[in-house]
C-alpha positions in Angstrom: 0.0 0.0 0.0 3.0 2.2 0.7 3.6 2.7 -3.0 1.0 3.4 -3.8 0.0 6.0 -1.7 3.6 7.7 -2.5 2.1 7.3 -6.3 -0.6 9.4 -5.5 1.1 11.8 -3.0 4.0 12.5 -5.4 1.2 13.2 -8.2 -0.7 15.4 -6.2 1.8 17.7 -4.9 2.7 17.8 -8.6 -0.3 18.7 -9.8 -0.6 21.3 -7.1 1.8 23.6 -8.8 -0.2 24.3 -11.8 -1.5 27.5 -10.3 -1.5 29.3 -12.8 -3.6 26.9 -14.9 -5.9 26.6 -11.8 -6.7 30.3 -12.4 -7.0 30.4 -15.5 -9.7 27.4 -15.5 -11.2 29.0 -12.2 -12.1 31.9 -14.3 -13.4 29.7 -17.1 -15.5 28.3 -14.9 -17.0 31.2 -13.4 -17.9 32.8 -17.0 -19.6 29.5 -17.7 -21.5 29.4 -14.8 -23.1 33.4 -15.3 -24.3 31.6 -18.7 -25.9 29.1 -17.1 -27.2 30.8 -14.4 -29.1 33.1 -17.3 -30.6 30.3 -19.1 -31.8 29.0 -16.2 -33.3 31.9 -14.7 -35.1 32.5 -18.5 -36.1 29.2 -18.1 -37.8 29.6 -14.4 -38.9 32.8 -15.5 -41.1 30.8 -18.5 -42.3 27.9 -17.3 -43.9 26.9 -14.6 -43.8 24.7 -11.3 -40.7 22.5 -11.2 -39.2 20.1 -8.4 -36.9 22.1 -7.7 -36.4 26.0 -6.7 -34.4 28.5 -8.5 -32.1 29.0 -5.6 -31.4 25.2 -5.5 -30.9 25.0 -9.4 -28.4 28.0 -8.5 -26.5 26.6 -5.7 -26.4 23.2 -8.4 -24.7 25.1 -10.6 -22.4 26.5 -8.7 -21.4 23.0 -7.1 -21.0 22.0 -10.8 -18.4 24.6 -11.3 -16.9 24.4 -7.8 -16.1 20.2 -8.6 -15.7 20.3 -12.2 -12.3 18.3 -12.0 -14.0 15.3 -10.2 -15.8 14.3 -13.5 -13.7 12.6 -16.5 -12.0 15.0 -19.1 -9.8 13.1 -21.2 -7.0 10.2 -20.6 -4.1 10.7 -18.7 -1.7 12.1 -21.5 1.2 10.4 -19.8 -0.6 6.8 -19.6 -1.3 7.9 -23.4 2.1 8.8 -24.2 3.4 5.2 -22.8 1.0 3.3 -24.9 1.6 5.0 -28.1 5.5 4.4 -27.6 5.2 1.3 -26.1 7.0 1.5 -22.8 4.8 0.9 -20.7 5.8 -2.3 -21.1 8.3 -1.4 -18.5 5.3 -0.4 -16.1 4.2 -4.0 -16.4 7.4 -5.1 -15.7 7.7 -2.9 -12.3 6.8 -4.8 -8.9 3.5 -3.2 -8.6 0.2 -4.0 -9.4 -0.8 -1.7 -12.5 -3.9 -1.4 -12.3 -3.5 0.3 -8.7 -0.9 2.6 -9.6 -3.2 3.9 -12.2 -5.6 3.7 -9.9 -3.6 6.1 -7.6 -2.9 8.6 -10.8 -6.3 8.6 -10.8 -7.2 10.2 -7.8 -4.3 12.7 -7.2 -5.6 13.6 -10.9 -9.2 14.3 -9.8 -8.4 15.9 -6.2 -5.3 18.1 -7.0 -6.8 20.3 -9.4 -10.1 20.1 -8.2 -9.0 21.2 -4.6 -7.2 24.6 -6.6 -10.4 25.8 -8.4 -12.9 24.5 -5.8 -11.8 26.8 -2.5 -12.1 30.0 -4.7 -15.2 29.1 -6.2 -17.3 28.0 -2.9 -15.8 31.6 -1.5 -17.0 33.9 -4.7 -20.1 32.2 -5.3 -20.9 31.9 -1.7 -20.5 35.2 -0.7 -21.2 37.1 -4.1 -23.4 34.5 -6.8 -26.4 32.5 -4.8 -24.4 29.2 -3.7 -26.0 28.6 -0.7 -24.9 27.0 2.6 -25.9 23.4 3.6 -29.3 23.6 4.9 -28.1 21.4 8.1 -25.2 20.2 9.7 -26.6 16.1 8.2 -26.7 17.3 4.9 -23.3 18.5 4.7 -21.7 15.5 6.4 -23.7 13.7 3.5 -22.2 15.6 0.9 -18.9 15.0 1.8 -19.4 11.1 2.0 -20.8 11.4 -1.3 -18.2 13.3 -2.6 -15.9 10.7 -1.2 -17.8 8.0 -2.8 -18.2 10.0 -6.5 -14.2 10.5 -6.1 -13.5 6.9 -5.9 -16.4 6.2 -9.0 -14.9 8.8 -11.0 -11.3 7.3 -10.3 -12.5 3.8 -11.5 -14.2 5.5 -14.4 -11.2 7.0 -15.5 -8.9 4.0 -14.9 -10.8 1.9 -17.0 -10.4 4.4 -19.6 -7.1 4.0 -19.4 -7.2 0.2 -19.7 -9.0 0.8 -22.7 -5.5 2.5 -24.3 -4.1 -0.9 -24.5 -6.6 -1.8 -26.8 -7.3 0.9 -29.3 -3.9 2.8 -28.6 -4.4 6.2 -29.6 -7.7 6.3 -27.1 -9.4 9.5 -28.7 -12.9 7.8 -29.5 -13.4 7.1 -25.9 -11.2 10.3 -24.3 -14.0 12.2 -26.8 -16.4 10.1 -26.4 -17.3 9.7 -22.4 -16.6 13.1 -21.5 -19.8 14.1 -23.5 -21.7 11.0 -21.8 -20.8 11.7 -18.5 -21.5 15.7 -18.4 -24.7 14.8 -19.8 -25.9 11.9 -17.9 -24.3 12.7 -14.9 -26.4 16.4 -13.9 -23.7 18.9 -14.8 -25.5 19.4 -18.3 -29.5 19.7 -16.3 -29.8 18.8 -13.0 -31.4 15.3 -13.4 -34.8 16.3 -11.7 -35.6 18.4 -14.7 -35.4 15.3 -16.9 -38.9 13.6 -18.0 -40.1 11.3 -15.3 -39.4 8.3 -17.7 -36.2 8.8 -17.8 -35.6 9.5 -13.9 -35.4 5.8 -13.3 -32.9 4.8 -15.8 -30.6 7.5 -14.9 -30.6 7.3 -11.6 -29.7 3.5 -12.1 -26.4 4.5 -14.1 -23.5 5.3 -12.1 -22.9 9.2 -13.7 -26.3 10.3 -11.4 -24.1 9.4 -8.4 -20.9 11.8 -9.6 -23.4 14.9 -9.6 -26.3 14.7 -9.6 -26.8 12.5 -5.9 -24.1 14.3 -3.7 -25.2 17.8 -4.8 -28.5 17.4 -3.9 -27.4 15.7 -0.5 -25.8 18.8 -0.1 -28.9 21.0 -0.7 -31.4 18.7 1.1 -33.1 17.9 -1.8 -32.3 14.5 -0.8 -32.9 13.8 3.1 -29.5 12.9 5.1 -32.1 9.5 5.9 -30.6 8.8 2.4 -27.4 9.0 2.4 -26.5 5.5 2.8 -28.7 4.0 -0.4 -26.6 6.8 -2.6 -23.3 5.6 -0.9 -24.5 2.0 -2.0 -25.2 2.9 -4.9 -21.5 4.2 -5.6 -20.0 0.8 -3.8 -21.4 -1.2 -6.1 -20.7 0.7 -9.0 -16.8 1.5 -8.1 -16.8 -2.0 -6.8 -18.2 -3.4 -10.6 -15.8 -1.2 -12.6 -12.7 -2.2 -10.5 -13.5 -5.8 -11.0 -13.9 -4.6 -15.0 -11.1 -2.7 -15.3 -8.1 -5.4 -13.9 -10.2 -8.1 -16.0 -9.4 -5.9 -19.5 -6.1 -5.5 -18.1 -5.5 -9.1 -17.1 -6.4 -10.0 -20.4 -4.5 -7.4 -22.4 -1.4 -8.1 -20.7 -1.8 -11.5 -22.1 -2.4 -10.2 -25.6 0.0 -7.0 -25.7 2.6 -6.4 -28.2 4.7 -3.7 -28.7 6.1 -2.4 -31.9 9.7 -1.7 -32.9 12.0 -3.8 -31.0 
């Protein structure tokens, strides 16, 4: 366990001196969320009775912005870089288990820069932009054991991704492809109560509803703290499934790799 957990150390103090790409994408973020704070106030403003408030949908977005770098954007461009070159041959070779110390990459790449963009974020939009406060002490505690729990789904999403390199190399179908999925089916895109009622049920049966959609709305209340522990099941058994997916492609493709030029 040692390694690993130097693995993702090392990586996230790494990662922690991109400032200046932190502010950068902290500003981003906070130009994307005025749009979408417009469209959804035109949209109150025009319809009418929904499940949930406009301060709610506003504190949602916000949250979206604040956590942005928990959801999957793209491979690892070093994991990328080894498989189009072929050494990570020599990772395989290593006395560690490969899957975990991609595992580990994993995370450090989903706290590090989320940590940079988030603290600024909850401070401007909670003091300045409508992002409400936890309605309750229970509901915070629950958003942070969600959190935890969308942290180690999204890491497991994203390792499998990389699993995925060893079989189509290059990677860009699915590093284009499952960003698209997951911002959509997740809640970042529209908070999944605003979906039809038909498709509630299915979506809330996929693992993206518990990245975004589930620990934000522990976080508001909209889902009582009485809760909490169905959503953390619900992320067990998903993280649980696509660990237990992700070593078997990798079992398999170690069996089956070869590497070009010598």
């Amino acid at each position: 366990m040692r390694p690993y957990w130097s693995i993702l150390s090392g990586r996230f103090r790494t990662l922690l001196q991109y400032r200046a790409a932190a502010a950068a994408g902290f500003g981003t973020q906070l130009f994307w969320g005025f749009i979408r704070v417009m469209i959804f106030e035109a949209f109150y403003r025009s319809g009418g009775p929904q499940p949930m408030t406009y301060p709610q949908v506003v504190t949602y977005i916000w949250l979206g912005q604040a956590m942005l770098g928990m959801l999957l954007f793209g491979a690892d461009r070093d994991v990328q870089g080894m498989v189009r070159t072929g050494s990570v041959a020599y990772e395989l070779l290593r006395p560690l288990d490969l899957y975990s110390l991609w595992f580990a990459r994993a995370v450090a790449l989903r706290t590090a820069p989320t940590l940079l963009r988030a603290v600024p974020m909850f401070l401007v939009a909670g003091l300045f932009l409508g992002l409400q406060a936890p309605p309750s002490w229970a509901a915070g505690a629950g958003w942070v054991a969600a959190t935890l729990g969308a942290l180690a789904l999204s890491s497991a999403l994203w390792t499998l991704m990389s699993v995925t390199l060893l079989w189509t190399i290059s990677g860009e179908g699915v590093a284009r492809f499952m960003p698209a999925l997951i911002y959509t089916l997740s809640g970042m895109l529209v908070p999944i109560p605003l979906f039809p009622e038909w498709a509630q049920p299915v979506l809330k049966a996929l693992p993206f509803h518990a990245l975004v959609d589930a620990p934000f709305r522990l976080y508001m209340g909209h889902i009582p703290p009485g809760e909490m522990a169905g959503v953390l099941a619900h992320q067990l058994a998903w993280t649980v499934a696509l660990v237990l997916l992700g070593r078997w492609l990798l079992a398999r493709a170690a069996q089956r790799l070869v590497v070009q030029g010598g």
